[in-house]
C-alpha positions in Angstrom: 23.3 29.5 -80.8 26.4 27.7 -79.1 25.1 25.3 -76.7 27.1 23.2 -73.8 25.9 19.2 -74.0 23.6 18.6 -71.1 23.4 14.9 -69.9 20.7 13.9 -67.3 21.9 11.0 -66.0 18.8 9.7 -63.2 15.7 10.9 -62.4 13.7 10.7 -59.6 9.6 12.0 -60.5 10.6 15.5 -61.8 13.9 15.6 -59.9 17.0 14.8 -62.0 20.8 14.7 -61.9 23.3 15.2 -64.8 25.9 17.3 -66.0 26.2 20.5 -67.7 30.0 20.3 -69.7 31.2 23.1 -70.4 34.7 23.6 -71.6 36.4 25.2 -68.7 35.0 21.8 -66.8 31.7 20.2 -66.1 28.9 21.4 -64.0 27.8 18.3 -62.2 23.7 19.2 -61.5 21.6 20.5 -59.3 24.3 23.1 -58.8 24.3 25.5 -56.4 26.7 28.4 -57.9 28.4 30.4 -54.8 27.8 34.6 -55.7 31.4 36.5 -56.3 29.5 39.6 -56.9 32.3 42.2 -57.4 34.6 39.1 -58.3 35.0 37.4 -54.8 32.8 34.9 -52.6 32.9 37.2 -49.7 35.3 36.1 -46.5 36.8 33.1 -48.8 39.5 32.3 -50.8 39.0 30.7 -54.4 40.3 27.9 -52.8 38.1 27.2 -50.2 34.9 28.1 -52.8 36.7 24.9 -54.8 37.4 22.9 -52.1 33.8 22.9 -50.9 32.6 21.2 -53.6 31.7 24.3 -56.4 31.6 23.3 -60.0 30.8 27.2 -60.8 30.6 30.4 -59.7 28.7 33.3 -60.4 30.2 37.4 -61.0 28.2 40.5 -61.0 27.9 42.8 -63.9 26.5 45.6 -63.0 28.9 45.7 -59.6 32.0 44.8 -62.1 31.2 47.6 -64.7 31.1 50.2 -61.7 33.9 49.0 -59.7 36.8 48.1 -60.9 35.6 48.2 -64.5 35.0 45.7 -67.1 37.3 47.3 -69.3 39.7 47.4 -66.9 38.6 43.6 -65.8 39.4 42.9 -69.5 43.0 44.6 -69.6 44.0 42.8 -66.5 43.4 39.0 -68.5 39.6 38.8 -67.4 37.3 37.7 -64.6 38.9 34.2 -64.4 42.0 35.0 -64.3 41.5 38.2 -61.9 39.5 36.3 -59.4 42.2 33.2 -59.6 39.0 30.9 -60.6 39.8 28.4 -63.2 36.5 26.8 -63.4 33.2 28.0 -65.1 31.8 31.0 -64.2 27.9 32.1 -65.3 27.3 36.2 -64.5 24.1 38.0 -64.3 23.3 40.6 -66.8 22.9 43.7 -63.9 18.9 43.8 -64.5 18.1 42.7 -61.3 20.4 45.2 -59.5 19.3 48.0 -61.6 15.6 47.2 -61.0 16.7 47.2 -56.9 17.3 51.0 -57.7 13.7 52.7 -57.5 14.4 55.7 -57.7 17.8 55.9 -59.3 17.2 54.2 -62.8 15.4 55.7 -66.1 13.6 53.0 -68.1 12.8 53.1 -71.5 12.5 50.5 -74.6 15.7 49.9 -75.4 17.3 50.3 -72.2 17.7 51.3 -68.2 20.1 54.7 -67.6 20.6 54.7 -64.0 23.1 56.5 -61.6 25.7 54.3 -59.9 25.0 53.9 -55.7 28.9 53.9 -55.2 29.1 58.2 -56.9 26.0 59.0 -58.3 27.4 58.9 -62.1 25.3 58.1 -64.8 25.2 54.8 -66.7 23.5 53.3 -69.3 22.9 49.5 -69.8 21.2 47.8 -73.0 21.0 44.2 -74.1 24.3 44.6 -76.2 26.1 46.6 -73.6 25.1 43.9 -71.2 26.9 41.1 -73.4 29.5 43.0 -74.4 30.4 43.4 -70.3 29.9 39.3 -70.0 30.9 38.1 -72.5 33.8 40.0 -74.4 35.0 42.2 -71.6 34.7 39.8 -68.3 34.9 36.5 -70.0 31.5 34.2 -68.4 31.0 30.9 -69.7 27.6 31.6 -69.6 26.1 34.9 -70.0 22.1 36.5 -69.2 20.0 38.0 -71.4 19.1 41.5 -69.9 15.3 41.5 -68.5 13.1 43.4 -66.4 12.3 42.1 -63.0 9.3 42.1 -62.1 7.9 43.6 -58.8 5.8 41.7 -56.4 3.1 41.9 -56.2 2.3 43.4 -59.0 -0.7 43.5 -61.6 -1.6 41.2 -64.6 -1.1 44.2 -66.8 2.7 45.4 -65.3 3.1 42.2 -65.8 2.8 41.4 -69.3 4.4 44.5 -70.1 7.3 43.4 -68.5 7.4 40.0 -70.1 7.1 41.8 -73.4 10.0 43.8 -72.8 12.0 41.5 -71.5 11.1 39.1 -74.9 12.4 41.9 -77.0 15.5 42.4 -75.1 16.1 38.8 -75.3 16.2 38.6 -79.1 18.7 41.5 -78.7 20.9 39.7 -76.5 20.7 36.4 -78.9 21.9 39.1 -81.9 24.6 40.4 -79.9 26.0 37.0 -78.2 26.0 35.7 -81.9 27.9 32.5 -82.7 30.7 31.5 -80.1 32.5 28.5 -79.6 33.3 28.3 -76.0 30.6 30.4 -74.4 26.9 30.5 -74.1 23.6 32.6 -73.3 20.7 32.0 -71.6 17.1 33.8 -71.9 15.0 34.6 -68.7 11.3 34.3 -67.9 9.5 36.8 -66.4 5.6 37.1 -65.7 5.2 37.4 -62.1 3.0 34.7 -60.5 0.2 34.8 -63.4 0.0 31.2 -64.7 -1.1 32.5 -68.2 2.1 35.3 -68.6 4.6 32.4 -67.4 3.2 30.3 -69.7 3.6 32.6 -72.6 6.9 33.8 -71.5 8.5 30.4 -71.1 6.9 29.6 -74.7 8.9 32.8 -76.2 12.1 32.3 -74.3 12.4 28.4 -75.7 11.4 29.4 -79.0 14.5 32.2 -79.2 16.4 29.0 -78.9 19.0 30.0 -75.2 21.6 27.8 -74.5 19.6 27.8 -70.8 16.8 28.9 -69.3 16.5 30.7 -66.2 12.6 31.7 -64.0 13.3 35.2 -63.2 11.1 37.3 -61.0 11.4 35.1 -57.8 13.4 35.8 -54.6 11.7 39.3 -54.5 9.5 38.7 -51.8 6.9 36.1 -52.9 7.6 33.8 -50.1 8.3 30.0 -50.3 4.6 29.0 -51.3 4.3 31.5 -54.2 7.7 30.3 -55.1 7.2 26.9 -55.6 3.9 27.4 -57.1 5.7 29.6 -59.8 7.6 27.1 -60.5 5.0 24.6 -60.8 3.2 26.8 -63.5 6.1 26.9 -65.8 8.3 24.2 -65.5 5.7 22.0 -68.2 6.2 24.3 -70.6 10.4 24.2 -70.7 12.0 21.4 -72.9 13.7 18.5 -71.1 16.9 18.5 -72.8 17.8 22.3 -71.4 19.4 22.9 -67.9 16.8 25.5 -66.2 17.8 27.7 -63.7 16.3 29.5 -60.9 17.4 32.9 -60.3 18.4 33.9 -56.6 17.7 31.3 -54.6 17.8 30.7 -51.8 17.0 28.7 -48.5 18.1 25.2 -48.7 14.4 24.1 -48.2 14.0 26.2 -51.6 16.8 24.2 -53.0 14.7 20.8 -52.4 11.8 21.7 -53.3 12.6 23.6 -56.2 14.7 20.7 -57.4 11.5 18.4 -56.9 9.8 20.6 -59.7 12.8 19.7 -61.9 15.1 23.0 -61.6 19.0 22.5 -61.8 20.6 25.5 -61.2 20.7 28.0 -58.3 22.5 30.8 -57.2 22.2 33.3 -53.5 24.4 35.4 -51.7 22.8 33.3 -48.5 25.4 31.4 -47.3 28.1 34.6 -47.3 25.7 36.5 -46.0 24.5 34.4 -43.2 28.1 33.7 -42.0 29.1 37.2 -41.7 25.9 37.8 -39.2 26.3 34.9 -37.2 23.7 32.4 -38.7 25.3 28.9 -39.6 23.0 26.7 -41.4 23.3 22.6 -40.5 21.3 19.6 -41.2 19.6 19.8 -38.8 18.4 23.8 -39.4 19.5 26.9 -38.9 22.0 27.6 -35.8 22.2 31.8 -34.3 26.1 31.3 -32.8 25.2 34.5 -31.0 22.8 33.1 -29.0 24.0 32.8 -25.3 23.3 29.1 -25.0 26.4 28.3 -27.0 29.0 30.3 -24.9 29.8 27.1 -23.2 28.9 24.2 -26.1 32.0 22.1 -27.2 29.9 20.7 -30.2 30.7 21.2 -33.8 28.5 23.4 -36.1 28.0 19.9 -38.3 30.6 17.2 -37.9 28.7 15.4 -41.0 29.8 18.7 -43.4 33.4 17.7 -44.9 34.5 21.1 -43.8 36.9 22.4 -40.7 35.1 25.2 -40.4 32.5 22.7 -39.9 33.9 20.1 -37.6 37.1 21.7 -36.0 36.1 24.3 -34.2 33.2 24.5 -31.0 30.1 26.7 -31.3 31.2 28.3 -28.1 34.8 29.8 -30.3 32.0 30.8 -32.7 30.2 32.8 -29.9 33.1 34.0 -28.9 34.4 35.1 -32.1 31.0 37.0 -32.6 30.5 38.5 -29.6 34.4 39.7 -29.8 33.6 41.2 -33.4 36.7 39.2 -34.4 37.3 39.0 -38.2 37.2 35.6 -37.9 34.2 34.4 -36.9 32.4 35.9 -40.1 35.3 33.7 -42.2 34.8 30.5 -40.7 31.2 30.9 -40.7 31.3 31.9 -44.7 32.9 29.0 -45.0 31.1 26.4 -43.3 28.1 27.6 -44.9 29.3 27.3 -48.4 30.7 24.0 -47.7 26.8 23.2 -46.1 25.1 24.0 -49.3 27.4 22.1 -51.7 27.1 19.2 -49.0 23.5 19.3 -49.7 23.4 19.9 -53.4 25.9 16.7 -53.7 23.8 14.4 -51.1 20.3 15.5 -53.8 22.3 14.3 -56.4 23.4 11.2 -55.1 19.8 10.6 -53.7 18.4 11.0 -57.3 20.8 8.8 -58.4 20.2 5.9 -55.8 16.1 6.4 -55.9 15.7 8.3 -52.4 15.0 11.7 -53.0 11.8 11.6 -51.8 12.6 10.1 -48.7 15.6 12.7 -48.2 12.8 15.2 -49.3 10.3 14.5 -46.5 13.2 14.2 -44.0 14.6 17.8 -44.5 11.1 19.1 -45.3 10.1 18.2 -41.7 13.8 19.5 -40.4 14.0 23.0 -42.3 9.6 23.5 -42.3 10.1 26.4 -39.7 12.6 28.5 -42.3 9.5 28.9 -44.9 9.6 32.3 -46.3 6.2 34.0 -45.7 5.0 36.6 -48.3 6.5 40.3 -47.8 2.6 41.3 -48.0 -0.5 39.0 -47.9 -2.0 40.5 -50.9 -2.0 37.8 -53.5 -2.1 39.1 -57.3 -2.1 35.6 -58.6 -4.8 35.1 -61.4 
């Protein structure tokens, strides 16, 4: 199994900072990874994505195979090249958005036949389909393993089964990536919030030998507490010298506190998605530019963001741009917001680096407490 070199260069208690090289560039770590789901980061150019800081950028299988195609994707030179991003670029393996389906997917040992949500026709996706769409047809640096996400909440014995699963689709994935010089997999835990199943998936997906590891089965409701506990329960059993990953997330106070427990990668559609409804988020928390009181403020979003979007233009043009429905004001806003979250991935790492990540920590902790995801139900399943 092809591996990229992974360096951890400081630590901080279980935070740490490195790189991941990889040869289309290096991944400097924790990395937040901007979402091009159907091969663009939504109301930006590549340009800006760059600009802001990203090392890497993340593309969507199962929204690629439907529309335009990863044949097609593959005629036209591949994602890089059709996206105009020259840097690395990790995609998911279109588990997670088949499991969003319910009602529309089929699952079954060896596989999920589901019907697209863009025409109703019928696909079928496997673990070597799936790295045959990453890997050969789109092109990723780094490729997924194909899992099952897990519901939440969901019982101890749903959740094994899909841990199990998920273990065998992994070793398929492994025998379909093979040997490749210039690209890698990673596997994917799964086991809900059960201490015991995390333990024993995490234990299976390191022995498969992945070029990663990713904690799969968060972001799906489990609120900020459940989260980091999750993480807490399975990061001791992951190796040190592998760069782990946490799969759609999320808030930046998920970003801290998930790279306290030692995570390094992230990836969420957040920041896009924020911007085009009118929420910008700033050091100092989260801002609604809808909000009457800024029809008249002359303040930046967040001068200390190396970003015009950030310090050029007044809240009030925001509010104004929002309230006019102007195209605009979901741009800019995209924008700032992805420049925000590589400003605070790169201020982590330097604070690792210089010995102050706790302090950081407690500061943004206290700043960002009231953006805490709760629980989508109280009912708590953990053993």
């Amino acid at each position: 199994m092809t591996t990229f070199p992974f360096e951890i260069n400081a630590r901080e208690g279980k935070a740490r900072t490195g790189v991941l090289k990889t040869p289309r560039g290096d991944i400097r770590t924790p990395a937040f990874m901007p979402v091009g789901t159907a091969g663009t980061v939504k109301a930006l150019y590549m340009d800006q994505v760059k600009g802001a800081g990203a090392d890497i950028i993340l593309g969507n299988t199962y929204h690629l195979m439907l529309r335009p195609g990863a044949e097609r994707v593959n005629r036209l030179g591949g994602l890089h090249k059709f996206a105009h991003w020259d840097g690395p670029m990790l995609t998911d393996s279109g588990g997670f958005q088949v499991w969003s389906l319910a009602q529309l997917r089929k699952m079954d040992a060896d596989g999920v036949t589901f019907q697209s949500h863009i025409d109703g026709s019928t696909h079928r996706l496997d673990p070597a389909r799936s790295i045959e769409i990453q890997a050969d047809l789109l092109g990723a640096d780094i490729s997924m393993q194909l899992d099952e996400c897990t519901n939440f909440p969901c019982t101890h014995e749903e959740a094994e089964e899909s841990l199990e699963l998920s273990l065998r689709w992994g070793e398929r994935s492994l025998d379909a990536f093979g040997e490749r010089d210039t690209q890698t997999l990673f596997g994917i835990i799964q086991g809900s919030n059960f201490a015991d199943l995390r333990e024993r998936s995490a234990k299976g997906v390191v022995s498969q030998g992945f070029g990663g590891i990713a904690l799969g089965g968060l972001a799906v409701g489990e609120g900020h507490e459940q989260m980091c506990a999750t993480i807490d329960m399975t990061v001791p059993h992951l190796p040190d010298a592998v760069p782990r990953y946490v799969m759609g997330v999320g808030k930046p106070i998920d970003l801290v506190e998930s790279v306290a427990r030692g995570i390094d990668m992230f990836d969420c559609v957040l920041p896009t998605r924020s911007g085009r409804h009118g929420q910008a988020w700033t050091w100092a928390g989260p801002v609604n530019v809808k909000n009457a009181r800024f029809a008249e403020d002359l303040s930046p979003l967040d001068e200390a963001v190396d970003c015009p979007a950030s310090r050029d233009y007044p809240r009030a043009y925001y509010h104004h741009l929002f309230r006019a429905g102007e195209y605009l004001g979901p741009m800019l806003l995209s924008w700032h917001n992805t420049a925000f979250f590589q400003a605070l991935m790169q201020e982590i790492r330097a604070s690792i680096a210089e010995g102050r990540f706790e302090a950081l920590r407690a500061h943004l902790s206290e700043a960002w407490a009231s953006t805490k995801s709760k629980p989508r139900t109280g009912e708590d399943t953990a053993s």
